[in-house]
N, C-alpha and C positions, 0 to 999 in steps of 0.2 A: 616951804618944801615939805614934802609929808614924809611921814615916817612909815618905814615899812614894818608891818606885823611882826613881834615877838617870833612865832614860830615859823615863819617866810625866812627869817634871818639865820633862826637854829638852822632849817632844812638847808637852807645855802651853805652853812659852815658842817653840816656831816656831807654834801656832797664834794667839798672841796677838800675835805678828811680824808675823806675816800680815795678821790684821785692821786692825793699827794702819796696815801700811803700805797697805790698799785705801779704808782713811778719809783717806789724804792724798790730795788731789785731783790735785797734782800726778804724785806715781808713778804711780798709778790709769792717767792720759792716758799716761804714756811705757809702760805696760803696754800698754794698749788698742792705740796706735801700734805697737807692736810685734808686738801679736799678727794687726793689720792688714795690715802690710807680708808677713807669715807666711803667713796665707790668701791674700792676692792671688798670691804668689811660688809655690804648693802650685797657682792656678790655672792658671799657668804652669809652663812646657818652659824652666827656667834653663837658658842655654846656657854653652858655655866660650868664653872670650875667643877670636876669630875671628883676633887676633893674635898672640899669647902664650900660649892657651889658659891660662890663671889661670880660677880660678873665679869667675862671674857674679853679680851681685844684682840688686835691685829696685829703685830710687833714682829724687827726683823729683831735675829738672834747675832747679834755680833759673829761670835766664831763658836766652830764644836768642833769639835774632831775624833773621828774610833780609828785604831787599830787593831790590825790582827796579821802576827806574821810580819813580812816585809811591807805587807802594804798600813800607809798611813791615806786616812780622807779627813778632810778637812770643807765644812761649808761654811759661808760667808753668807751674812747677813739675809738667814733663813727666815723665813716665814713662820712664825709660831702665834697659837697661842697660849697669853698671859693673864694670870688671877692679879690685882694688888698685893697678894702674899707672895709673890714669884712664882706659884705653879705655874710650871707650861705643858702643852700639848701638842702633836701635831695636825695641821691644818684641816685632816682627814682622816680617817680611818685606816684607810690603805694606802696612808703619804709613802710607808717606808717601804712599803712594797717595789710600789711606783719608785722611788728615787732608788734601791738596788736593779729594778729593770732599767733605768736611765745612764745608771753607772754602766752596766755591762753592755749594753751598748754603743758605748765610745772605746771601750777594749781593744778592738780592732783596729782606734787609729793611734794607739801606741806603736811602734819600733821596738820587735819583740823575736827573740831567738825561739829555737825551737826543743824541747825534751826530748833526746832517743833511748831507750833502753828500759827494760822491764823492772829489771832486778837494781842492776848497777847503770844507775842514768846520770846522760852528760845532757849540756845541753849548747847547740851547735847556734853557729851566728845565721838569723832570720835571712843574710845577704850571699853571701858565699858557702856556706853550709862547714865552716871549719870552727873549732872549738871556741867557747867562750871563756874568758879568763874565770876562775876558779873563783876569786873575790870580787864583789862590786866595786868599782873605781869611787862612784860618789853616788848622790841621790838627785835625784831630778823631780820639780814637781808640774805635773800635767794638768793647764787651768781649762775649764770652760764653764761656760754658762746656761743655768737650766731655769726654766718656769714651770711652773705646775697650774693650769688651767688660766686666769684672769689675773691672778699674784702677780707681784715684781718678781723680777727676775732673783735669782740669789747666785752666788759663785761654788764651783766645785772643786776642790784641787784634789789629783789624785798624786799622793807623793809614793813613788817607787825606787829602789835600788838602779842603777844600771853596770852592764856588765860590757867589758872590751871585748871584742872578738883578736884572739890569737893573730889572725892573720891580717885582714882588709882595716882593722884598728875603730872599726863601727861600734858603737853604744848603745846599747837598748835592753829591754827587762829581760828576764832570764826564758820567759816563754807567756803567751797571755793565759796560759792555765794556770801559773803562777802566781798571777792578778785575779784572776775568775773565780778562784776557791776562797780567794779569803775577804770578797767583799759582801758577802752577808755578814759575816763575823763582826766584821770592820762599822756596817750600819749598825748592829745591836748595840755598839761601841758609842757610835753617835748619839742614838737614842736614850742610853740611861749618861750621857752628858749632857745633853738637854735637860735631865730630868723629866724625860716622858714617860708615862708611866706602860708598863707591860700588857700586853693583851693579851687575854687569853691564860 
C-alpha cells in the first residue's frame, strides 16, 4: 500500500483544522470579530498617537459619560481610537461635532412640557397645558442607537429628570430647551472622560 507524501498528509490535517475550528461557534464569532474590526480599521486613516506617536487601533470605549445641569449622556461602547499607552482619540475630527448634531436631533422625540414666562417662568405639561409639579418625581433614561459613517454602531443614553403634570398626571422633561442648552456642555464632559484631547 503506498504511503502518502509528508506534506499531502500536513495539508489534509491543517484543512481539517480549519473546518473543525469554523464549526466551533465560538472561534467562528472571535474570527468574524476580528475580521470586523479589520474592514472597519482598512475604512479608516489609522492615525499615530497625537501624543507619543505609537501606533493607533480601532477600539470600542466601554462606557463615558458628561454632564451638565440635569442632563446626564452616557455612550456605550464608542468607537475610539487607542495608543498601547491608553491614549485615545476620536474617530475624526469633527466626531463631537457630529454626535452634539445627533443628540439634538432626537430632542424632539422626548415627552417634553413647555416654559412660559420671561422673568418668573413655570413650565406647563406638553399635553394639557396645566402646570408641571415643581420637583422631578424621578429620572428616566432615553436609549438609542447611533453609527457614525462605516463604524459599529455604539449606544446613547440620554438620562433626564422627569416632571408630573398637576393635572392629566403625564411625565416628561421640564421643556426640550431644557435638554438643548446643556448638551454641548454635557459632550465636553464626554470628551475630557475619554481622555481626548482639546482642539483648538
Amino acid at each position: 500500500m503506498p504511503q502518502r507524501p509528508l506534506r499531502s498528509i500536513a495539508k489534509s490535517e491543517e484543512i481539517t483544522h480549519g473546518v473543525s475550528t469554523l464549526e466551533n461557534p465560538a472561534i467562528l464569532e472571535k474570527l468574524e470579530q476580528s475580521i470586523s474590526r479589520e474592514e472597519e480599521a482598512m475604512a479608516l486613516k489609522i492615525p499615530r498617537c497625537g501624543r507619543c506617536s505609537a501606533a493607533c487601533e480601532l477600539m470600542p470605549l466601554a462606557s463615558v459619560s458628561g454632564e451638565d445641569g440635569p442632563l446626564k449622556l452616557t455612550l456605550l461602547d464608542l468607537p475610539v481610537f487607542a495608543c498601547p499607552k491608553g491614549h485615545k482619540a476620536p474617530v475624526h475630527g469633527d466626531f463631537m461635532l457630529w454626535l452634539i448634531h445627533e443628540i439634538r436631533a432626537r430632542e424632539g422625540q422626548i415627552a417634553a412640557g413647555r416654559e412660559q414666562g420671561m422673568i418668573f417662568k413655570k413650565h406647563l405639561c406638553g399635553g394639557c397645558g396645566k402646570d408641571l409639579a415643581p420637583k422631578p418625581k424621578r429620572r428616566q433614561v432615553f436609549p438609542y442607537e447611533l453609527k457614525y459613517e462605516d463604524l459599529a454602531p455604539f449606544k446613547l443614553q440620554i438620562d433626564m429628570p422627569l416632571y408630573k403634570c398637576t393635572a392629566c398626571g403625564k411625565e416628561q422633561i421640564r421643556s426640550t430647551k431644557d435638554l438643548h442648552g446643556h448638551v454641548a456642555q454635557a459632550v465636553v464632559g464626554i470628551n475630557d472622560g475619554a481622555g481626548f484631547p482639546h482642539s483648538g
